[in-house]
Every structure is written in structure tokens, then in C-alpha cells.
C-alpha positions, 0 to 999 in steps of 0.5 A, spaced: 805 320 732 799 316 735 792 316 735 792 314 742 795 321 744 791 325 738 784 322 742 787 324 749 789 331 747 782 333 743 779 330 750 782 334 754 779 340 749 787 342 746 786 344 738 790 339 733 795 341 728 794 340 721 799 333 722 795 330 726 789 331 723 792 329 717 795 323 720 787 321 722 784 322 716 789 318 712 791 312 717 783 311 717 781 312 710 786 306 709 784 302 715 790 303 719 785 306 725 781 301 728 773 304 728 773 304 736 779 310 737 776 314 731 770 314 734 773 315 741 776 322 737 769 323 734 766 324 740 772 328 743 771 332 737 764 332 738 764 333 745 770 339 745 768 341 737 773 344 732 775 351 732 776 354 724 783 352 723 781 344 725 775 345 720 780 347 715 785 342 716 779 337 716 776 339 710 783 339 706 785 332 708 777 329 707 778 332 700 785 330 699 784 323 701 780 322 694 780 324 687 781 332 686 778 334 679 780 338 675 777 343 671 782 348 669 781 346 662 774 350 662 775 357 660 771 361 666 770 361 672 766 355 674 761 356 680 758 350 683 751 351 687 750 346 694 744 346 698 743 343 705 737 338 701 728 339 703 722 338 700 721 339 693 727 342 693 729 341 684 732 348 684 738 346 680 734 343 674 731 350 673 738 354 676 743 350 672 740 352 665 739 360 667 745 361 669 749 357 663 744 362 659 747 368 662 754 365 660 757 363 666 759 356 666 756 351 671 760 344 672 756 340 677 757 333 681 751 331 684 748 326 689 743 321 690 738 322 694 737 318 701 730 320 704 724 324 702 725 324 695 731 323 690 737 327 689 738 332 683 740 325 679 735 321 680 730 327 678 733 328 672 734 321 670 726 321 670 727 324 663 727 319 658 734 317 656 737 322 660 744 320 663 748 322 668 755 317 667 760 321 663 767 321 662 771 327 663 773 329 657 766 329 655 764 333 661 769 339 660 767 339 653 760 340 654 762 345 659 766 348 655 761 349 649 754 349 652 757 352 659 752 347 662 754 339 665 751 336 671 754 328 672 755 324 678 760 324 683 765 319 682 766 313 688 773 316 689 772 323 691 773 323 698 775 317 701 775 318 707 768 322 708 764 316 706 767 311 712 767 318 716 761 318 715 757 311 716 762 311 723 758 318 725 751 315 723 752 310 728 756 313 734 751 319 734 756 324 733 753 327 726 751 333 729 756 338 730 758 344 725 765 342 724 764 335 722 757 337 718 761 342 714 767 338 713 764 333 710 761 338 705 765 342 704 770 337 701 766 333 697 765 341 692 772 342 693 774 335 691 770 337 685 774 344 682 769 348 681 773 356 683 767 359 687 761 356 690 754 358 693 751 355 699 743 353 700 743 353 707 736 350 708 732 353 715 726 349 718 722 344 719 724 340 713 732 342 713 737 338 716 738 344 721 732 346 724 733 354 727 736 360 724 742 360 729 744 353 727 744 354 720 748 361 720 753 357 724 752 352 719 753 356 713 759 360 718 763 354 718 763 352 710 764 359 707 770 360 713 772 352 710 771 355 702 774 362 702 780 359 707 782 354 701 782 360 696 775 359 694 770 364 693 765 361 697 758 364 699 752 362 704 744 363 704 739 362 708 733 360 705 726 357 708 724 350 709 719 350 713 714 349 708 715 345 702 718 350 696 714 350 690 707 346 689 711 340 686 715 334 691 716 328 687 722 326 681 719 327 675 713 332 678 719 336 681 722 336 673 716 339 671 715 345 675 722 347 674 720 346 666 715 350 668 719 355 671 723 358 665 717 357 662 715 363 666 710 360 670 714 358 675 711 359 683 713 364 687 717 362 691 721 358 688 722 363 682 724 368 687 729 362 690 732 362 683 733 369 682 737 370 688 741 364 687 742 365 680 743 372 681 749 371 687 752 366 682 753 370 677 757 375 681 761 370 683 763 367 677 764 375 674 759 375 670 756 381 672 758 386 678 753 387 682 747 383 685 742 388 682 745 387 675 744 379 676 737 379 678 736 383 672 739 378 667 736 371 671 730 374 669 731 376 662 734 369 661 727 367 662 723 371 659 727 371 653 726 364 653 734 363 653 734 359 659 729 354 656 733 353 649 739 352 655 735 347 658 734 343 651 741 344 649 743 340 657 738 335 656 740 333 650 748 333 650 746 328 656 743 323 651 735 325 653 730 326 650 729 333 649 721 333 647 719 333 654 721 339 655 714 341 651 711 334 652 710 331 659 707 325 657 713 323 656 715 322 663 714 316 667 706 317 668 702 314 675 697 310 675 693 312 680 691 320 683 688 321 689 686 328 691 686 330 697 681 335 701 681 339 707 678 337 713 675 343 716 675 350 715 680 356 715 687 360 714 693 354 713 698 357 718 704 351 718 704 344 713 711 340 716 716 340 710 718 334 713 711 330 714 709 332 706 717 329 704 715 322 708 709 321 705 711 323 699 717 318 700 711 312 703 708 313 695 715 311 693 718 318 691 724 318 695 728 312 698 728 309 706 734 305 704 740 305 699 737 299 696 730 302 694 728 303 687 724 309 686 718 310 682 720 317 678 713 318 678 710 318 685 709 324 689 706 330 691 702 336 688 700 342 693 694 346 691 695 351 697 700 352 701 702 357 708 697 364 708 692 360 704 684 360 705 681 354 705 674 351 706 672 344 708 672 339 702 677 344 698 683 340 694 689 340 698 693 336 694 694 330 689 698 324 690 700 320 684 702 313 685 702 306 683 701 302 689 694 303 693 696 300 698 702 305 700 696 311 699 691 310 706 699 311 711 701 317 706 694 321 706 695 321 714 701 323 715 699 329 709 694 331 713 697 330 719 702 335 716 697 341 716 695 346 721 688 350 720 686 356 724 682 362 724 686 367 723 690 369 717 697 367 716 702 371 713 707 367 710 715 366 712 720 370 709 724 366 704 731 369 705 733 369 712 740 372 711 747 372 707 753 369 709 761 372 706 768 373 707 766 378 711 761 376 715 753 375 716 748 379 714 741 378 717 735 380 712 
């Protein structure tokens, strides 16, 4: 087998068998594939795309190329949850706690963040001794005992998506579905969770910026989950405005704190119902949706998810007082509120804009090597449908160094966009996507 003929065959819009495709994939990620004939099938790949097999072999031989976990000596079913990434995105920190309250065990990997804000570790490590480091052992024992765990994904998952990757980057072939939906997909399945619910993001501030391109997207990955035996579930949800009033790490700790608390923002409360609640029923815990809405939200009122939450921060070595103390997070220095320049009806706040400032003040990371400050952010006071008049507060930005404040207040400001007439805001939920097909809402 060659290279050469697998580029040719691709080019000429022929589908590749699993053979080749795992002779790819393996002679790369070892090095034995020059990175000017894997970008030459890239192309050919992105150009001619992928039909749903390819994208299944793809995936498989993306998860095989690494380290593949196994949890099998958790009891239960263990569901992971997945989101495509926006601004002020904490959802697993609030999530992860109320679905383990409600029994169903929850073994996440997670990722740093590069861009807008941190990922999911770099938000919970804004809690004081909190550490996402764990042996294996230790992590299905915290699973098995307190059906909770998040840690970080080790270097040797996946192998060959992260030298796929950076050569995608480069080669401007990042954004094809299969390519996308591969390299998602192999990461959760590498990690040995059984089912899997996706948070496909929508908008301005998603990766996927229209409702067709992320129900494709959200197609791709439950086609690749269901054809590996995992039962796997997508939802579109809105990013077209920031979720929840919180952008910024130990910020977003707050809200989602908040949040089982019963105080949560609309909006992302409803998130976290139909997340959890789709988690649930695939882990067996409930049968229907209905019955797992009303579980989510008896774990919130009963105060059981917040204990759930205590419980999880302090396994992992954090100090669980912040959970009713926040000045223990890190704290800025400096807070600036920012006010509305005119009159009228907010129509649109760009996700993306809000998420750039935010990182300006230094709450997400332009590079690998930034170091973030966990107490840097955003917090909005209106948002899309609001009322405001001249002078009204916007927004606070927390920060330490004033001279990032006059290029991220632009971009806040620049971000909003005020009318006269009232606006109802977006739906949250744009559809569902399963084994059996899409169902727009």
C-alpha cells in the first residue's frame, strides 16, 4: 500500500476503505508520512469530503492511534458530555455535580481552553488547592464512590489528532464536518465513557456559526458514536449571546455555584435541565426525558447537587468553603463598570466580541504559553430583549492590568447593538439529534 495511491484515489472523489484509512493514520502519527502528502489527502479529503463510513474509520483509527481508557471497573453506565465551546460556557461544573446527585455516574476528561476563556480545568483549578492530576486508580475510585471525577486528558490520547491537527491549522483545511467530527469524536471515545451527550453550539460565539452546519456537525458525531456502539446524543443550543451573565474562570465558578444554589440565570438553568436530564436517560437512570427534568431539578432543590458538589471539590484536594465563601477565589484588583451609550431595546451582544474582551483582560489564553488570570472577566447585567437607558450598567469587567481595560471596554461596547423596538430573545434549543434522526424544535 502507498500513499501516493490513497492521495490519488481520494482526489479523484473514490471512497477509502478502512485499510487505507488506517494505513494513514498510523504511518502518520509515526512519522513515516511526510507532512506534505498528508496535507496533499487532507485537501483531497477536504475538497471530495467523507462519507459516513470513512468518518467511522477515521475516528476509530484517530482513537486507536493513542491510549484508549478503561472504565469498566466503574459500575453503571458512565456518560460523558461534550460541548463544541462559547462564551461563558461553565455548564460542566454546574452539570457534572447534579447528574452525579441523581446517580448516574459521570467519568470526565476534559481540555484546556485556547481562546475566549479557559477550558473546564482551567475554571475549576480557579478553586483554591483544586487539582485535576489523577492516577487511574484514584479516578474509578472517586467514580465508583461519589459517581463524580473530572481530571485532564492525558498526552497520549489520540495520538495522531493532535499532529492532524496543528497540520490542518496551517493547511486550511480545519473546517470540513468529517474532519471536525473526527477529531472530536476520537478524543471521548479514547476516554471510555459508554454514552455520550453533545452540546453542539450555534452562532456568533460557536465554532459553527448557522443551524445548518451544526446539525451536520452534530449528524457527523452521533452517526460516528452510535457506529462504535456508543449511545450517543446531540443538541443544538444557542451561542449567539453569551450563556448565563458570567464570562471569566473563577466568575463562571460562581454562577455555576450559584446555580445549584437555585439561583441560577434562566438561561443556563434551562441548559442544565435538558443536558442533565438527556443524561440521565442515557445512563438508565430514568426512562423518560420528562422524569429526568424532574430529577434535575429536585437535585437542586433539595440541595443534593450542591453537597454533590462539595463532595467533588473536596476529593480532588479543593478547598470546599468557597462553595459558601468567595472570597476565597482569586479576587481582581481592579472593576470598571461599563454603561450603556444610548437609549433602547439590546437586539444582539456578539458572543464572540464579549469572549475577546473578556480574553484582552486576561481570561482566556491568545497562545498555549499565556498564563491566565483566573480572576479576570466579565459580568453582564442585561442581555438580548433587555430595556436599557443611557448611562444604565451594562456590565463589570474585572481585571488587574489597567492598561488592557480601554482595548477590551471597545470591543464590549462594540459588541452590543441597541434599537428602538423590542426584541424577543432566541430559542435555546434549536433541535435533537439521535440514532434516529433530527428533530428540529
Amino acid at each position: 500500500m502507498r500513499i501516493y495511491d490513497i492521495i490519488r484515489k481520494k482526489r479523484d472523489n473514490h471512497e477509502l476503505t478502512k485499510e487505507e484509512i488506517e494505513f494513514f493514520v498510523d504511518k502518520y502519527s509515526k512519522g513515516e508520512i511526510p507532512d506534505y502528502q498528508a496535507s496533499a489527502l487532507l485537501m483531497a479529503i477536504y475538497l471530495n469530503k467523507m462519507n459516513k463510513d470513512e468518518t467511522v474509520y477515521l475516528t476509530e483509527a484517530m482513537m486507536n492511534s493513542g491510549d484508549v481508557i478503561d472504565l469498566s471497573e466503574i459500575e453503571g453506565i458512565k456518560v460523558d458530555k461534550h460541548s463544541t465551546g462559547g462564551v461563558g460556557d461553565k455548564t460542566t461544573i454546574a452539570l457534572a455535580p447534579l447528574v452525579a446527585a441523581c446517580g448516574a455516574p459521570v467519568a470526565k476528561m476534559s481540555g484546556r481552553g485556547l481562546g475566549h476563556t479557559g477550558g473546564t480545568l482551567d475554571k475549576l483549578e480557579s478553586i483554591p488547592g483544586f487539582s485535576i492530576e489523577m492516577e487511574a486508580k484514584k479516578f474509578i475510585d472517586s467514580v465508583n464512590k461519589h459517581k463524580i471525577a473530572v481530571c485532564g486528558q492525558t498526552a497520549t490520547i489520540a495520538v495522531a489528532d493532535k499532529k492532524m491537527y496543528a497540520l490542518r491549522d496551517v493547511t486550511a483545511t480545519v473546517d470540513n464536518i468529517s474532519l471536525i467530527a473526527a477529531s472530536i469524536m476520537c478524543k471521548k471515545l479514547a476516554s471510555g465513557a459508554n454514552a455520550i451527550l453533545l452540546d453542539v453550539k450555534t452562532g456568533d460565539g460557536a465554532f459553527m456559526k448557522t443551524l445548518d452546519d451544526s446539525f451536520d456537525l452534530a449528524k457527523a458525531m452521533v452517526d460516528i458514536g452510535n457506529g462504535m456502539n456508543r449511545e450517543t446524543i446531540g443538541m443544538i443550543t444557542d451561542m449567539d449571546e453569551p450563556l448565563g451573565f458570567a464570562v471569566g474562570n473563577s466568575l463562571e465558578v460562581i454562577e455555576a455555584i450559584e446555580t445549584l444554589k437555585g439561583n441560577g440565570p434562566k438561561d443556563f438553568v434551562n441548559l442544565c435541565e435538558t443536558l442533565g436530564a438527556y443524561m440521565l436517560v442515557l445512563a438508565k437512570t430514568v426512562d423518560t426525558f420528562e422524569e429526568g427534568i424532574e430529577k434535575i431539578r429536585e437535585a437542586i432543590s433539595s440541595g443534593a447537587a450542591l453537597e454533590k458538589l462539595k463532595v467533588f471539590i473536596e476529593n480532588q484536594g479543593g478547598d470546599k468553603n468557597v462553595v459558601d465563601d468567595y472570597s476565597l477565589f482569586p479576587q481582581a484588583s481592579i472593576k470598571v463598570e461599563i454603561k450603556s451609550p444610548t437609549n433602547g431595546y439590546i437586539s444582539k451582544i456578539e458572543a464572540e466580541e464579549v469572549g475577546v474582551s473578556a480574553m484582552i483582560l486576561g481570561a482566556g489564553r491568545e497562545t498555549k504559553e499565556d498564563i491566565l488570570d483566573l480572576s479576570a472577566g466579565i459580568i453582564l447585567k442585561k442581555k438580548v430583549g433587555d430595556y436599557v437607558n443611557k448611562g444604565d450598567i451594562l456590565a463589570t469587567m474585572y481585571l488587574n492590568k489597567e492598561e488592557k481595560l480601554e482595548s477590551a471596554k471597545e470591543r464590549f461596547i462594540n459588541a452590543y447593538t441597541i434599537v428602538d423596538e423590542k426584541v424577543e430573545p432566541k430559542k435555546l434549543v434549536y433541535g435533537v439529534v439521535t440514532k434516529d434522526g433530527i428533530k428540529k424544535f
